[in-house]
Backbone as a chain_set.jsonl record, in Angstrom:
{"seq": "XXXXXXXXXXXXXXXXXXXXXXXXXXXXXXXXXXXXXXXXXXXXXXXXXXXXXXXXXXXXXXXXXXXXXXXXXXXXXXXXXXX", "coords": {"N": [[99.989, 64.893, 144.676], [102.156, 66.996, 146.214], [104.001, 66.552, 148.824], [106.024, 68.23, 151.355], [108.144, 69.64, 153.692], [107.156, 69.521, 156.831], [105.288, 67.749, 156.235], [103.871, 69.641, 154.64], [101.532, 70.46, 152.746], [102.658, 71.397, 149.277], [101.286, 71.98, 146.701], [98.76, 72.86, 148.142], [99.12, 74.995, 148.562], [99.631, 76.694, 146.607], [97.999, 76.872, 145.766], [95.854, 78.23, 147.197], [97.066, 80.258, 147.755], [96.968, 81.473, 145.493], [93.994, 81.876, 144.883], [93.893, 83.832, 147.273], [93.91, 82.623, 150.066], [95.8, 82.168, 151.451], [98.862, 82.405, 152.803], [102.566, 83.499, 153.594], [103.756, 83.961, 156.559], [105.709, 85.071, 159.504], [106.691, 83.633, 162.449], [107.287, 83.629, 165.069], [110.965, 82.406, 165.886], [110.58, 82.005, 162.597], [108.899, 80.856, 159.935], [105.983, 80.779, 158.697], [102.717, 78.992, 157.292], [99.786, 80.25, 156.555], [96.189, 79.383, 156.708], [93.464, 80.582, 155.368], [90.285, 80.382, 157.016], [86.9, 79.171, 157.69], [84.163, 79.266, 159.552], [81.918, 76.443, 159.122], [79.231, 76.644, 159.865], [78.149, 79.323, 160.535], [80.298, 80.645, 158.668], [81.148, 82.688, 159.231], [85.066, 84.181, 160.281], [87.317, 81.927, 161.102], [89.826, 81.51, 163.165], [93.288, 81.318, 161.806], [94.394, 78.256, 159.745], [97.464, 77.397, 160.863], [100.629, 76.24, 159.757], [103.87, 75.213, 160.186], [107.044, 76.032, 158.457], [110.32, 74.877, 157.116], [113.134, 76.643, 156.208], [115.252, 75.586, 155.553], [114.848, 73.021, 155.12], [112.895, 72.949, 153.218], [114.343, 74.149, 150.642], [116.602, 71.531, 150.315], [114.086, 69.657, 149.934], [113.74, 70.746, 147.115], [116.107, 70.423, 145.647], [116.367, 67.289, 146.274], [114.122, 66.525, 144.602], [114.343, 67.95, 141.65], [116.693, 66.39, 141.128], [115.358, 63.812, 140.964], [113.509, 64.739, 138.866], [116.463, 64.582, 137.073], [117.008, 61.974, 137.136], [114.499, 60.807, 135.847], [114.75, 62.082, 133.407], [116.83, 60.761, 132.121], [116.195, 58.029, 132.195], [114.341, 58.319, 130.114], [115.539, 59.118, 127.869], [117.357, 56.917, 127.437], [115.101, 54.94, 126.714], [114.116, 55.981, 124.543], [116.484, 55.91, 123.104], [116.604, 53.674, 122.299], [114.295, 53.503, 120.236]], "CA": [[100.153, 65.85, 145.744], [103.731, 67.16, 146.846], [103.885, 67.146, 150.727], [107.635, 68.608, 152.076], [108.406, 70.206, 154.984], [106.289, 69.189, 158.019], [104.294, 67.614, 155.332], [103.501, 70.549, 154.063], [100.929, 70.519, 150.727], [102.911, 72.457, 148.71], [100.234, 72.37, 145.873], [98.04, 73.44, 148.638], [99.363, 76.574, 149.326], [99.938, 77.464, 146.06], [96.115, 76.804, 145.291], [95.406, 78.501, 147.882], [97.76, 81.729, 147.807], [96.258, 82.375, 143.8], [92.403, 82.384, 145.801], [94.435, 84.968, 148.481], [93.777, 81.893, 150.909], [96.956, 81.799, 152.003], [100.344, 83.669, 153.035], [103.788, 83.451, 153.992], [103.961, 84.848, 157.496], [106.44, 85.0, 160.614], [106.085, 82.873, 163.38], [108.615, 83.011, 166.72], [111.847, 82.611, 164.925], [110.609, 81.317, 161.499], [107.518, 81.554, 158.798], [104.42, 79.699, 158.83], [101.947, 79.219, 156.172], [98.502, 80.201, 157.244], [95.365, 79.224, 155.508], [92.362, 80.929, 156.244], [89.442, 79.072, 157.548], [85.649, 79.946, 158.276], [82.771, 78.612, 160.29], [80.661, 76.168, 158.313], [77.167, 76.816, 159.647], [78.055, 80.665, 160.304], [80.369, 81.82, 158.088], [82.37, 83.783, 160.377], [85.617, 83.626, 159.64], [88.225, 81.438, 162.433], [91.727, 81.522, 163.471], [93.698, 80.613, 160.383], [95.206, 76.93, 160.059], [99.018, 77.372, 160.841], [101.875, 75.227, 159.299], [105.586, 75.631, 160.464], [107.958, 76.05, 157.241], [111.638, 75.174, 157.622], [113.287, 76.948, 155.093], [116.768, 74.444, 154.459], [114.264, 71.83, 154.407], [112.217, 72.936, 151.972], [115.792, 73.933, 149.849], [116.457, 70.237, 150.341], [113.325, 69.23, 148.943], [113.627, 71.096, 146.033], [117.455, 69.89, 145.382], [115.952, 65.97, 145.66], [112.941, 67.15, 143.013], [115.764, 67.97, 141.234], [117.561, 65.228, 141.16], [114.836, 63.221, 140.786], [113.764, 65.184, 137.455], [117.042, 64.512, 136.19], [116.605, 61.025, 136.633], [113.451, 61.185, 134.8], [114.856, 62.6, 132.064], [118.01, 59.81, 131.589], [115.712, 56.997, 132.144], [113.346, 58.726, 128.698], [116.425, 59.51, 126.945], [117.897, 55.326, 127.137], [114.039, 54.406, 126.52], [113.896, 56.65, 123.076], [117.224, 55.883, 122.47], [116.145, 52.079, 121.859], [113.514, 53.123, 119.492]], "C": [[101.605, 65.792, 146.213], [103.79, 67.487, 148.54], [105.488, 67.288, 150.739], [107.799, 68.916, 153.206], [107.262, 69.903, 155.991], [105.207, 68.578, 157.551], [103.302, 68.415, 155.233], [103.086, 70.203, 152.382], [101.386, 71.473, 149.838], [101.787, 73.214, 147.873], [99.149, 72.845, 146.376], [97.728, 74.828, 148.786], [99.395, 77.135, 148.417], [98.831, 77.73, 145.086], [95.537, 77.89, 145.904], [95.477, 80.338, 147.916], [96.967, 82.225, 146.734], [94.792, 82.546, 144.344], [92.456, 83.727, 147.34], [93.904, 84.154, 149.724], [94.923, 81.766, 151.903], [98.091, 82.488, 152.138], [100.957, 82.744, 154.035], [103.391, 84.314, 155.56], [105.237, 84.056, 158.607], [105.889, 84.59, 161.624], [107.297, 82.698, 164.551], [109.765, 83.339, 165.564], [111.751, 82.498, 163.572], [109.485, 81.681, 161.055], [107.002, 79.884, 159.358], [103.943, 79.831, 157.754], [100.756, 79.545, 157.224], [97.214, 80.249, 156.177], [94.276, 79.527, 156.269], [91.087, 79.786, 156.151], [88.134, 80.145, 158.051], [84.654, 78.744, 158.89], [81.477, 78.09, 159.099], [79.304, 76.565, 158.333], [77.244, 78.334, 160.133], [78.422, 81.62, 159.185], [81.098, 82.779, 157.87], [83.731, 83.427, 160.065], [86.461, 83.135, 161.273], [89.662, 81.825, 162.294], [92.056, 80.707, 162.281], [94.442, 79.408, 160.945], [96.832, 77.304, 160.078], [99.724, 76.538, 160.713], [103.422, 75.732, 159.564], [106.083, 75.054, 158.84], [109.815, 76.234, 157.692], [112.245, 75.5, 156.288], [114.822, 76.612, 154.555], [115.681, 73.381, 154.678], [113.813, 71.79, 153.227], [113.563, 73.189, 150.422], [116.102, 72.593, 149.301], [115.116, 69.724, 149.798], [113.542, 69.456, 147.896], [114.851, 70.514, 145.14], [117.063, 68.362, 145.329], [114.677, 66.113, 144.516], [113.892, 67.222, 141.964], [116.158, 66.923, 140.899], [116.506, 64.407, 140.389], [114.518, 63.316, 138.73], [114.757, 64.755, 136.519], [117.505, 63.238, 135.639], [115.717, 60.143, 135.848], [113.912, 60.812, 133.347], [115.925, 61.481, 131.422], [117.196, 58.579, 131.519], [115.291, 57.427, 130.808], [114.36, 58.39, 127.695], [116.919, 57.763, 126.519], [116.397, 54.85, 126.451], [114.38, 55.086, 125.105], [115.372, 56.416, 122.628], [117.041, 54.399, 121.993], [114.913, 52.002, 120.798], [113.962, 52.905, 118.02]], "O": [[102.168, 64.748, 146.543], [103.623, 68.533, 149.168], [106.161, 66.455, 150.132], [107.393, 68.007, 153.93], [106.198, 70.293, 155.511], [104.152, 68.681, 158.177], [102.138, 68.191, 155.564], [103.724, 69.897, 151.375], [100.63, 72.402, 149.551], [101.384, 74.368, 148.021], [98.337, 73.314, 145.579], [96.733, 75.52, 149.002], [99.238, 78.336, 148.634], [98.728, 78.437, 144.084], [94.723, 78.554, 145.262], [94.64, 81.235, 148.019], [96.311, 83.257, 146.88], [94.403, 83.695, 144.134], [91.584, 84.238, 148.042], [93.393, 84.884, 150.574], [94.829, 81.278, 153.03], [98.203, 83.379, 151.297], [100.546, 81.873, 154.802], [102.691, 85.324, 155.485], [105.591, 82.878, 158.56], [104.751, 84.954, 161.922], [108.01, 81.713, 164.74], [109.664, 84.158, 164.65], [112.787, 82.853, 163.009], [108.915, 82.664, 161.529], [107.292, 78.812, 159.891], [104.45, 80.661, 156.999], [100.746, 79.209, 158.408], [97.171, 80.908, 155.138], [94.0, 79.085, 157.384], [90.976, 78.755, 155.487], [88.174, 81.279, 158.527], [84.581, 77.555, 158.58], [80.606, 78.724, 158.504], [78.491, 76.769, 157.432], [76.089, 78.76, 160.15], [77.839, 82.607, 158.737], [81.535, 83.445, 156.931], [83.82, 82.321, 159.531], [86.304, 83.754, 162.325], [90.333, 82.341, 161.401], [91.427, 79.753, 161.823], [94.962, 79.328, 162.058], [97.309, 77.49, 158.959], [99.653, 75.731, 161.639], [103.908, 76.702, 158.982], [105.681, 74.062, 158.232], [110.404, 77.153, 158.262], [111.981, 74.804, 155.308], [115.422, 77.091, 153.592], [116.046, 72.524, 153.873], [114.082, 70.986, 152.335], [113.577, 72.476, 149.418], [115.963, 72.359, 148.101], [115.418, 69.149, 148.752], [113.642, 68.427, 147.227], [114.61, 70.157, 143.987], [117.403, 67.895, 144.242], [114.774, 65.436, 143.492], [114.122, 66.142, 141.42], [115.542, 66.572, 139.893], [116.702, 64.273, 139.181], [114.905, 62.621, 137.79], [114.426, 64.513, 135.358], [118.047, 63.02, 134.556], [116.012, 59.069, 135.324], [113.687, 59.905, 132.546], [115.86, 61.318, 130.204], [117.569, 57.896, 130.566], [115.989, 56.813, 130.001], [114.17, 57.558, 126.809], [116.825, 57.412, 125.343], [116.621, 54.246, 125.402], [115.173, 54.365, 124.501], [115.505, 56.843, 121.481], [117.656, 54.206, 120.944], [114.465, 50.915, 120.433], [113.156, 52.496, 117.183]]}, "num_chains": 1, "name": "protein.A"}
């Protein structure tokens, strides 16, 4: 599981968005995620769950992912280069 921004589930949302669970929306100055939500023993559906999204954080996440990846890939490369 990738949590980022406000520990935000990324893989949540993006589970969620492909079931149309989920959307990008505006919130005050900034976006939110919102994930809809229903009443177990009705049904009905509730006020959606809201997540604040900062969007140079999440940038910054993606730039250490990044990084990370490309350390990944140099650690493999010395490993297979020893075979």
């Amino acid at each position: 599981m990738v949590k980022g921004v406000n520990n935000m589930d990324v893989k949540r949302y993006a589970e969620k968005k492909k079931l149309g669970l989920a959307e990008v929306v505006k919130a005050g100055g900034g976006y939110a995620l919102a994930f809809k939500k229903w009443n177990a023993e009705t049904g009905e559906a509730e006020e959606p769950e809201i997540q604040a999204v900062d969007l140079d954080a999440l940038g910054q996440q993606k730039k250490d992912l990044q990084s990370q990846i490309a350390d990944i890939d140099a650690l493999k490369a010395d490993i297979t280069a020893l075979k």
